[in-house]
C-alpha positions as CSV (number, residue, x, y, z in Angstrom):
1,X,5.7,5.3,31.2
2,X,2.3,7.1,32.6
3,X,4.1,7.4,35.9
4,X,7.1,8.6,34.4
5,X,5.3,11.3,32.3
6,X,2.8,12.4,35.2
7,X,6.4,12.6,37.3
8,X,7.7,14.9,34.4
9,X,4.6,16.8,34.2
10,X,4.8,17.8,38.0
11,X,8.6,18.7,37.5
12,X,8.4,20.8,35.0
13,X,4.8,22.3,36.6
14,X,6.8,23.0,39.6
15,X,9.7,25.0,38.0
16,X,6.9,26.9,35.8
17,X,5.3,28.1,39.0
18,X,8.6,29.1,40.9
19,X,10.0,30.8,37.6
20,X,6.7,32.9,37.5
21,X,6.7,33.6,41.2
22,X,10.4,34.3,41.2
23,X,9.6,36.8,38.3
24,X,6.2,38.2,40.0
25,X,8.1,38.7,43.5
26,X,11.8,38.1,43.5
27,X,13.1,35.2,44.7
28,X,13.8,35.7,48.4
29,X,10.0,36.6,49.5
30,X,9.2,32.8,47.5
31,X,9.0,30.2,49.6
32,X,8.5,26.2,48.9
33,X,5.1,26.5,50.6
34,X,4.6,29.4,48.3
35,X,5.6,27.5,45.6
36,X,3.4,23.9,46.7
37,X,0.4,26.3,47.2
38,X,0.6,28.2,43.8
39,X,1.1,25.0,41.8
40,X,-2.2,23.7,43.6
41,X,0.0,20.9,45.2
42,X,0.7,19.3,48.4
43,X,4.2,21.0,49.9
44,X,5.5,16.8,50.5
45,X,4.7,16.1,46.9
46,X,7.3,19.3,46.1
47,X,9.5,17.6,48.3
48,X,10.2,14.9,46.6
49,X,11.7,16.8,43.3
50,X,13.1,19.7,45.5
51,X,14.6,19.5,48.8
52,X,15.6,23.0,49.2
53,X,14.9,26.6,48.0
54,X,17.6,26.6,46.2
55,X,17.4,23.8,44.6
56,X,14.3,24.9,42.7
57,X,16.0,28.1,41.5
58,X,19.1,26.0,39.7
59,X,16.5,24.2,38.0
60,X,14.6,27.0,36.6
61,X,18.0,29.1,35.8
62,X,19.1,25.5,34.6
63,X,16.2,25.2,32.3
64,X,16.3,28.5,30.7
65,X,20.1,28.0,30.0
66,X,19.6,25.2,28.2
67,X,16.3,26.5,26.4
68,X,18.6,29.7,25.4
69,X,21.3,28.0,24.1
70,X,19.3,25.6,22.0
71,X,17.4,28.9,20.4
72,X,21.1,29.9,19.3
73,X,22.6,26.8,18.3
74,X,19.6,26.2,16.1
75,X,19.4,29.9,14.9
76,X,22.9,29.4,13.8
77,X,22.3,26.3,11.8
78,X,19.0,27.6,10.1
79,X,21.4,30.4,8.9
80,X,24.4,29.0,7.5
81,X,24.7,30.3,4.3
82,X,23.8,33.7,5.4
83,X,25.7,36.8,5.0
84,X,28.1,37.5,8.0
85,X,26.4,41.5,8.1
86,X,22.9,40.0,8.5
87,X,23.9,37.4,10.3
88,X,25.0,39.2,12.9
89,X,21.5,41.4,13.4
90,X,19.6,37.9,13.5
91,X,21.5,37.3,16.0
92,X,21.0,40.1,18.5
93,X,17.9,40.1,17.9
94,X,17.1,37.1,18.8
95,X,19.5,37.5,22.0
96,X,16.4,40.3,22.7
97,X,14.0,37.9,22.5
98,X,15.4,35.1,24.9
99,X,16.0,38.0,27.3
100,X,12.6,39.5,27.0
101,X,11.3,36.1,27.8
102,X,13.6,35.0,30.4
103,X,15.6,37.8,32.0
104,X,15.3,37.6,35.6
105,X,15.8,33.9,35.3
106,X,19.3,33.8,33.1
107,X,20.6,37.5,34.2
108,X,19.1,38.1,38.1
109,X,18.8,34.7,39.4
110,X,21.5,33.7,40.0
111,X,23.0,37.1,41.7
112,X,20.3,36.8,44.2
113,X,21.9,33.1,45.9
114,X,25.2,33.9,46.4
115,X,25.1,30.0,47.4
116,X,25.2,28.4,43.7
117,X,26.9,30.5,41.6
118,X,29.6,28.2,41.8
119,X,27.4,25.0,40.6
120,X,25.7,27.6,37.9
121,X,28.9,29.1,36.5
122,X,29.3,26.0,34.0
123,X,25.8,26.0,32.8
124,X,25.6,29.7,32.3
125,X,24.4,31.4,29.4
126,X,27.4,33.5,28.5
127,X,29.4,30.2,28.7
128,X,26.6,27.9,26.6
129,X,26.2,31.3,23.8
130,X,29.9,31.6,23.7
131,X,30.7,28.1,21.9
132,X,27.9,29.2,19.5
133,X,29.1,32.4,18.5
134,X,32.6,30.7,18.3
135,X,30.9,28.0,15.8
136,X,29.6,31.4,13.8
137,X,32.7,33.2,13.2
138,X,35.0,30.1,12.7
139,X,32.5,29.5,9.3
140,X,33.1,32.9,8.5
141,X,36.8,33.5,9.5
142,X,38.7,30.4,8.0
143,X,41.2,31.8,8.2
144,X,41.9,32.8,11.9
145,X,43.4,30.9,14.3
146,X,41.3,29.4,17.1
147,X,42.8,31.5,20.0
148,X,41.7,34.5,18.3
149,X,38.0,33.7,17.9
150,X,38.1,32.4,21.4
151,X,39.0,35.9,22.1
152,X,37.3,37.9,19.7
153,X,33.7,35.9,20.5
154,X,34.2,36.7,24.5
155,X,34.5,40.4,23.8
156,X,31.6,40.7,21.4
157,X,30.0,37.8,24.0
158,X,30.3,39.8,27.2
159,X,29.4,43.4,25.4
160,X,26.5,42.6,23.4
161,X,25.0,40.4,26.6
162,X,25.8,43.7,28.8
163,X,24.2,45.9,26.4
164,X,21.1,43.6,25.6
165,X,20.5,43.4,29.6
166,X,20.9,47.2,30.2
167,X,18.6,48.3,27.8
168,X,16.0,46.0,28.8
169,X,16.6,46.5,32.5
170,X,16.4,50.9,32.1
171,X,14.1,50.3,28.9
172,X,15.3,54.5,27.4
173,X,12.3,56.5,26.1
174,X,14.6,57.3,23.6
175,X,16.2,54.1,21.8
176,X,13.5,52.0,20.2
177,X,14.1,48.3,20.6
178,X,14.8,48.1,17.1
179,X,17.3,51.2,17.3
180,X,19.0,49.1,20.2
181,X,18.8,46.5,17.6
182,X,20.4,48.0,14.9
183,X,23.0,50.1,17.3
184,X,24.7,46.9,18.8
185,X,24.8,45.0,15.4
186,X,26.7,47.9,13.9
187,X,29.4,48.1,17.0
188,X,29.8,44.4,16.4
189,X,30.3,44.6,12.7
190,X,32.7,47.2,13.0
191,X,34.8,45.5,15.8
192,X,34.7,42.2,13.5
193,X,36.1,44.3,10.4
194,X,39.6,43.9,12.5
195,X,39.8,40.2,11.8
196,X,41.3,41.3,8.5
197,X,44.3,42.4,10.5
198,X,44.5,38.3,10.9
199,X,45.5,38.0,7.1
200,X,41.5,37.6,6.5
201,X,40.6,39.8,3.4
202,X,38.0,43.0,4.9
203,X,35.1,41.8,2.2
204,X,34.9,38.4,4.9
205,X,34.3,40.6,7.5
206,X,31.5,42.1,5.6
207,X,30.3,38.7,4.7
């Protein structure tokens, strides 16, 4: 067990360091050595976790995936019983927060190597948030039939993800973060008043 945790330790000290470099100085000018040398160890020692470049950058996209999606999943446990109109906000902003703390890694990564976007695409945020927005309006929306909040949640998926990343990448001098906030939670409101269209009363829409 010491060896195993020292072995974890040096994993997960590894993809730390390349995450910070990759953020610091994108991820083509970040090389293993770079990596080895930052993390104050030996560039054979690396080797034996990583063989390649990009093998380093699916396991830090990898691990901020899965460290987003458990955020979401748990935020949408922890607030069950909660209103589907402040539900909603809770959830964008937290979707700010997981950006503001990862954004190159879940958003830019994985543009920049062409290479793995195929072995990413499964493990991708937008795939791992969308069965958790799904989980969200199915409590909410009774209801609706599941093809239609399989649609309905990769709509409000795709545009709340775009507009999240967009304002954080040209960061306006005149939209406050919580304006942003409060913008994208009212378009997604409004958009999941239609459900009532679905035979579900408007007031479930509302909450």
């Amino acid at each position: 067990m010491p060896r195993q945790r020292r072995s974890r330790l040096l994993f997960d000290k590894i993809i730390a360091t390349a995450k910070t470099l990759y953020e610091q100085e994108g991820y083509a000018y970040v090389t293993t050595n770079r990596i080895a040398e930052k993390a104050n160890i030996s560039i054979g020692s690396l080797y034996q976790y990583f063989k390649t470049s990009e093998s380093i950058a699916l396991a830090v996209y990898e691990h901020a995936c899965a460290r987003a999606a458990l955020i979401m999943k748990r935020m949408v446990l922890e607030n069950l019983g909660v209103p589907m109109e402040k539900k909603v906000r809770i959830h964008v902003e937290q979707l700010f927060d997981i950006f503001e703390k990862d954004h190159y890694a879940l958003l830019r990564l994985i543009y920049e190597i062409p290479e793995f976007r195929s072995a990413a695409r499964p493990l991708s945020f937008t795939n791992l948030i969308g069965h958790t927005t799904q989980m969200g309006l199915q409590q909410h929306f009774t209801g609706v039939d599941r093809a239609t909040i399989v649609r309905k949640s990769y709509v409000i998926d795709r545009c709340v993800l775009g507009m999240v990343s967009r304002f954080l990448d040209e960061k306006p001098d005149f939209f406050t973060r919580k304006e942003a906030i409060d913008e994208i939670a009212e378009l997604v409101r409004q958009y999941l008043g239609t459900l009532s269209s679905y035979g579900v009363p408007a007031a479930a829409a509302n909450g």
